[in-house]
C-alpha positions as CSV (number, residue, x, y, z in Angstrom):
1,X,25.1,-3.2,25.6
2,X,22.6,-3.4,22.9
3,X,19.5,-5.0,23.4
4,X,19.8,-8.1,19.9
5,X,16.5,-9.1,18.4
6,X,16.6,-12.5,16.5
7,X,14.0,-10.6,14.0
8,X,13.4,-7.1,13.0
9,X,10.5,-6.7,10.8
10,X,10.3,-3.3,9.3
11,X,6.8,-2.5,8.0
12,X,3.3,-3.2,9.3
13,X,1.2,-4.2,6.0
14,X,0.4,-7.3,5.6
15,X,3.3,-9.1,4.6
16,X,5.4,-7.3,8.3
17,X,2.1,-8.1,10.4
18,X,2.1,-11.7,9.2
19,X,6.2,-11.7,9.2
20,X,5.8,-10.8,12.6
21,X,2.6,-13.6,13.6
22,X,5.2,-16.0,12.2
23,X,8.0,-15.1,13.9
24,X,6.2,-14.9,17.5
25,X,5.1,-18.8,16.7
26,X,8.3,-19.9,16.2
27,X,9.7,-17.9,19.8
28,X,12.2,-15.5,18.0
29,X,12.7,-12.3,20.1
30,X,11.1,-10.0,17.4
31,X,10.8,-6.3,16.9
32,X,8.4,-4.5,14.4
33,X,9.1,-1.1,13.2
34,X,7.3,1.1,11.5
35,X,6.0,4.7,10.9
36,X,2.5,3.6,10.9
37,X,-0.5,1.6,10.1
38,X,-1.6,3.9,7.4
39,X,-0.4,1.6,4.8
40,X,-2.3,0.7,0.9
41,X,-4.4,-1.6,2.6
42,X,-5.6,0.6,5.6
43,X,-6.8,3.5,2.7
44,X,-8.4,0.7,0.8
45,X,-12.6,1.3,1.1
46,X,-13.6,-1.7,0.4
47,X,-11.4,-5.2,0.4
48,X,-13.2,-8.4,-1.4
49,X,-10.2,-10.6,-2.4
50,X,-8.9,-11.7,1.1
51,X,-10.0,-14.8,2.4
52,X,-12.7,-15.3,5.1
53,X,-13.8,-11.8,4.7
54,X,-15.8,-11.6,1.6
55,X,-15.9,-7.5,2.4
56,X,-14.4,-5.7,4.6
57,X,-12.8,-2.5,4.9
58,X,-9.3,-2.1,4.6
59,X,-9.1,-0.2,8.1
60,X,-10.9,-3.1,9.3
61,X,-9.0,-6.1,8.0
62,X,-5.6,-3.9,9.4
63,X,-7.3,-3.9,12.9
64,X,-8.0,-7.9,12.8
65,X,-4.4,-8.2,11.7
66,X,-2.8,-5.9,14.3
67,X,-5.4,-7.6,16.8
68,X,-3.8,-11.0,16.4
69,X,-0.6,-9.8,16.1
70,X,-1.2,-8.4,19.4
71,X,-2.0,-11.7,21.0
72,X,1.3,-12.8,20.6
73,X,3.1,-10.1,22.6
74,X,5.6,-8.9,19.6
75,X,6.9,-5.1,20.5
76,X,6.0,-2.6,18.4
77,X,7.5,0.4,18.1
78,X,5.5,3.1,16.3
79,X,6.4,6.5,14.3
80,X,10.0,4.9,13.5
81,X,11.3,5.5,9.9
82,X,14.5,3.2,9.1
83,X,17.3,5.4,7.5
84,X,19.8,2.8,6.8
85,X,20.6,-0.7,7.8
86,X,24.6,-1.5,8.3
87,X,26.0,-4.8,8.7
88,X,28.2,-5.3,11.7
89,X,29.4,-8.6,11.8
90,X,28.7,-11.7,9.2
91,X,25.3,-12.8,11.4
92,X,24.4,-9.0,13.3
93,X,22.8,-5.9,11.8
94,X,22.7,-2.4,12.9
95,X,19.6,-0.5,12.0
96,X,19.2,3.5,12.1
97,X,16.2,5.1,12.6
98,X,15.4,9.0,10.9
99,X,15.0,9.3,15.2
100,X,18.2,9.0,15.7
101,X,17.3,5.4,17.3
102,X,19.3,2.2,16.4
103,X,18.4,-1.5,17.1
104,X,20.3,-4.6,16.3
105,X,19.0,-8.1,14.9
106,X,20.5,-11.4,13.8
107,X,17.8,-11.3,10.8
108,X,15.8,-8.6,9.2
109,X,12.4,-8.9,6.8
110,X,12.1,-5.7,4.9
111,X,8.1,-5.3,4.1
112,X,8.3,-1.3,3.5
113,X,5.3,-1.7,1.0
114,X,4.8,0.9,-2.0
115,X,3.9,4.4,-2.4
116,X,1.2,5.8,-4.8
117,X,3.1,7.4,-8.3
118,X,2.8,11.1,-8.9
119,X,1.2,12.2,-12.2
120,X,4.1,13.7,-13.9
121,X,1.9,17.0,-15.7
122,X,1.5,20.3,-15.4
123,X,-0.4,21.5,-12.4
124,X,-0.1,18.5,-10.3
125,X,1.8,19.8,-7.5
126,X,0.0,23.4,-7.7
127,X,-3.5,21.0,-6.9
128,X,-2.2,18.5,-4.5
129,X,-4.3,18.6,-2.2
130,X,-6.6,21.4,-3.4
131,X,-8.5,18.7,-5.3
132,X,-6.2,16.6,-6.2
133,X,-5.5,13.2,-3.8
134,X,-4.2,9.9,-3.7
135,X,-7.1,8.7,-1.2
136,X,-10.4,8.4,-1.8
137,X,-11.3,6.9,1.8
138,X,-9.9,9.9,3.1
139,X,-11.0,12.7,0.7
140,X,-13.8,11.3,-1.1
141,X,-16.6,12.3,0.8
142,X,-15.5,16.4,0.2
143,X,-17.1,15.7,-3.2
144,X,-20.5,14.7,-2.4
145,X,-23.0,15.7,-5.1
146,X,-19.6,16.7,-7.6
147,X,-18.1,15.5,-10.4
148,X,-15.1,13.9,-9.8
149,X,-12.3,11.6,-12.2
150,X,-10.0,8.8,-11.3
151,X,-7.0,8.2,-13.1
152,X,-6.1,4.9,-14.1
153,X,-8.3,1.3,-14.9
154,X,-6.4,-1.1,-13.0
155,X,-8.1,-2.4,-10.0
156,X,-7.2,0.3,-7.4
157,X,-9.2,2.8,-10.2
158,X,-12.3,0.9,-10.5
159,X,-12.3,0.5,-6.5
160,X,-11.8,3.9,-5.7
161,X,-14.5,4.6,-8.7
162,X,-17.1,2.4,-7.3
163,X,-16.8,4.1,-3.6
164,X,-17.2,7.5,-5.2
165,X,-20.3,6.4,-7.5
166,X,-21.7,6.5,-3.9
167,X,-22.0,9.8,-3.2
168,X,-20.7,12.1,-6.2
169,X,-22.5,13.1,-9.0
170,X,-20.6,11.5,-11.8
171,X,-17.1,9.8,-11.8
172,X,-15.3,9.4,-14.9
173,X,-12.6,6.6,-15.2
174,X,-9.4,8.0,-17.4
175,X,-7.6,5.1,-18.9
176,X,-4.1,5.4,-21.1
177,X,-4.6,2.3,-22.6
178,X,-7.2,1.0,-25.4
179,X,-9.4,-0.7,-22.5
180,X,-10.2,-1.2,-18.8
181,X,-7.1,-3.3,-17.0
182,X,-8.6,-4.1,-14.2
183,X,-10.7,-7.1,-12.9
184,X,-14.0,-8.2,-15.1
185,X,-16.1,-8.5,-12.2
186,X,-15.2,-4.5,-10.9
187,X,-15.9,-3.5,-14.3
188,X,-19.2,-5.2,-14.3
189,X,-20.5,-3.8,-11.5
190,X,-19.1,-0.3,-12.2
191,X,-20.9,-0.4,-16.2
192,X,-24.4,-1.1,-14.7
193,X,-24.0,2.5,-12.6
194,X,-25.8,5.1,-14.3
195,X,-23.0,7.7,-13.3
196,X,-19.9,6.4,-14.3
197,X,-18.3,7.3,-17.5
198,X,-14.9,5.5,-18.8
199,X,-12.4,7.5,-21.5
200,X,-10.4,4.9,-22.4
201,X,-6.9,6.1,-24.5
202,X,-6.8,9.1,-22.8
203,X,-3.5,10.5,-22.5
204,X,-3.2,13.4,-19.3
205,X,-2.0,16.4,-20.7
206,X,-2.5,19.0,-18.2
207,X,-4.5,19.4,-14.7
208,X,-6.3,23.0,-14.3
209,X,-7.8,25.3,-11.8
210,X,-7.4,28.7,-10.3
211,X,-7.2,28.2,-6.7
212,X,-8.6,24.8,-7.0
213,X,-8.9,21.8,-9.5
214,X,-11.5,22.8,-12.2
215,X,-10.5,20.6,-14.8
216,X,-8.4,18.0,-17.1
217,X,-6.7,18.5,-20.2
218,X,-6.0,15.1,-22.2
219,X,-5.3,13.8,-25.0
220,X,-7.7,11.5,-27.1
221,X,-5.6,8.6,-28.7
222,X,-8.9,7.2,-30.7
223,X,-9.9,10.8,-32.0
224,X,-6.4,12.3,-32.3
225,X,-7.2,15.8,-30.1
226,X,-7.6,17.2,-27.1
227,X,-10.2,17.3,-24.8
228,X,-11.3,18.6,-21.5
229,X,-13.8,17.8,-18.4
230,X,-14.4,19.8,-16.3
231,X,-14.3,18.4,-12.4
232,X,-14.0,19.3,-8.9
233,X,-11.7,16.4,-7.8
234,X,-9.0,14.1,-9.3
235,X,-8.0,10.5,-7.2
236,X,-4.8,9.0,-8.8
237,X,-4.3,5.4,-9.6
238,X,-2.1,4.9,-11.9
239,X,0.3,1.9,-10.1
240,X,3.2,2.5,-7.1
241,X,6.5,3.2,-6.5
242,X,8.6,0.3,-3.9
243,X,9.8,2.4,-0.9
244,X,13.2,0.9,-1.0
245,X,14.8,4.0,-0.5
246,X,16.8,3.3,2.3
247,X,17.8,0.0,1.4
248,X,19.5,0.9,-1.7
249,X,23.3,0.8,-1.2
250,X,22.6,-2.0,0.9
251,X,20.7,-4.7,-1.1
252,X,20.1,-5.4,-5.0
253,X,17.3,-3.8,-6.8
254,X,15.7,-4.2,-9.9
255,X,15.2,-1.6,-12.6
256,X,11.7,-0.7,-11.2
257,X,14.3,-0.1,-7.6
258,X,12.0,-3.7,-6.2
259,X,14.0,-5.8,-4.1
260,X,14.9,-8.5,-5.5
261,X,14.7,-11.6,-4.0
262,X,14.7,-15.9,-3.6
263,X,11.1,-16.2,-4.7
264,X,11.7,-20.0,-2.7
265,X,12.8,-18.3,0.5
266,X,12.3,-14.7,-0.2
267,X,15.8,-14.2,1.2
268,X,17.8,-10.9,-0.6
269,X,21.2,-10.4,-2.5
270,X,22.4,-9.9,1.7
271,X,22.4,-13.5,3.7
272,X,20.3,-12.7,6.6
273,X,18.5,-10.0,5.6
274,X,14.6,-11.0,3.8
275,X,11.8,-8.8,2.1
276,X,8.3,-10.0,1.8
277,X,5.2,-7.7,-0.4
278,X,5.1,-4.9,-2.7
279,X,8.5,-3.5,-2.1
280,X,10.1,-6.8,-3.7
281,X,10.5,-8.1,-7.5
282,X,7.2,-10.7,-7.0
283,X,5.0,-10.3,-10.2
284,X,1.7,-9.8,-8.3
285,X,0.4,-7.7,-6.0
286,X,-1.8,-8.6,-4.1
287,X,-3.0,-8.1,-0.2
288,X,-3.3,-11.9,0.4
289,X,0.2,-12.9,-1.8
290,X,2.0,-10.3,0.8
291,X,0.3,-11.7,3.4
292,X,1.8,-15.3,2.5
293,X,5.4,-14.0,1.3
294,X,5.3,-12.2,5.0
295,X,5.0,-15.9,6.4
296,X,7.1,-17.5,4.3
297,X,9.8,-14.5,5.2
298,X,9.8,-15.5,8.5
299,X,9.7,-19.1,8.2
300,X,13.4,-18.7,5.9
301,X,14.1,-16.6,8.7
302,X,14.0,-19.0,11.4
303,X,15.8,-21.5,9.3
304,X,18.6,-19.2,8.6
305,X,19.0,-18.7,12.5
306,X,18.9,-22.5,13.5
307,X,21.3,-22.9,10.3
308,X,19.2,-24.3,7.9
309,X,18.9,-21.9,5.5
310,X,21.5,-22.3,2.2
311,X,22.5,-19.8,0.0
């Protein structure tokens, strides 16, 4: 027979790590799945919003989660991708792995995160990855002493800007809207470097190259025509899509396809079945708001399996 879980966590950000912490206090037998730790905090360069660590890394803050998590003896199993989730009977849930694996829980927390969004223009595809990227911990440094652009002004644009300020030879910030989203403080610290430029109402129009990214087409909203730069990389911010993919027959979703869920218990439109972070409806998004939503998953959790938990 089938070993049961009382909790399967699917996802290892920081809302399934904490799900998981929480879950191992309260002695549920819990599982975590999950294809990696190479999650939107893990790429982040720099982190200065999550408690006790006024900077760190994001590869380091996943480390110290997945160390603690760790203490606690929860099983992990790596490189799994969840496919579908079926329910078998009113309290027991089947779940399939893209393996071919299955495991079975009383309760589930769904904290499958987000993925980065596509730019939807001419020549993205052709230069993904030949100058083109979604990560500029990873690629970044390939453009040392380059000119380089990031698209979009929330906060993930004026991070990634700020690491590549570093080391490239000018970074310019491409914004759709009339002004800079993100936080006052990034922007500060990004307007007193001398090579950082911001186009603000600048509309993509086309990404060009011959073998490899040479430059941007857009549109300028302010001057009413088009304009180029010519660059050596791109790094695109412009938001995230909630990988809630597998869960959509199964659960209700929201017209951004978020999970929605009990903001009180974080419990979904299926009894049993929870979803903590990016991938849900919650308004922000935020490393330290999944982090809590993760614990607060698991604490409806355990109430739901002692019988607490109303609906």
């Amino acid at each position: 027979m089938a070993e049961i879980f009382d909790l399967i966590i699917i996802g290892a950000g920081p809302a399934g790590i904490s799900a998981a912490i929480y879950g191992a206090r309260k002695a549920l037998k819990a599982l975590l799945l999950t294809k990696n730790f190479e999650n939107q905090l893990f790429n982040s360069a720099k982190v200065e919003n999550y408690p006790g660590f006024p900077e760190i890394s994001g590869q380091e803050l996943t480390q110290k989660l997945l160390s603690h998590l760790q203490k606690f003896g929860v099983e992990i199993k790596n490189q799994e991708v969840v496919k579908q989730i079926i329910k078998l009977i009113e309290d027991h849930f089947k779940i399939i792995c893209e393996s071919g694996n299955e495991y079975q829980a009383r309760s589930i927390i769904i904290a499958t995160g987000a993925k980065p969004k596509a730019l939807k223009v001419p020549g993205f595809n052709k230069f993904l990855g030949k100058g083109i990227s979604f990560c500029e911990t990873c690629d970044g440094p390939l453009f040392k002493n380059k000119e380089v652009a990031v698209i979009g002004g929330g906060n993930a644009g004026l991070e990634a800007a700020e690491e590549l300020a570093n080391y490239t030879r000018k970074v310019y910030v491409l914004e759709i809207m009339d002004e800079i989203r993100g936080d006052k403080l990034l922007l500060k610290n990004l307007e007193n470097k001398d090579n950082v430029e911001f186009l603000t109402s600048a509309e993509i129009k086309e990404i060009k190259g011959q073998e490899f990214l040479e430059e941007i087409l857009y549109f300028d909203k302010k001057e009413n025509k088009e304009k180029t730069i010519k660059i050596a990389g791109a790094f695109i911010k412009i938001g995230y899509t909630p990988n809630s993919k597998p869960f959509k027959n199964f659960l209700k979703l929201s017209e951004k396809e978020e999970i929605i869920i009990d903001p009180l218990t974080c419990e979904t439109s299926q009894k049993g079945v929870f979803s903590a972070g990016d991938v849900t409806n919650i308004s922000q998004k935020q490393f330290v708001i999944s982090a809590g939503e993760g614990a607060k998953a698991a604490l409806s959790a355990y109430n739901y399996l002692q019988g607490r938990l109303k609906k």
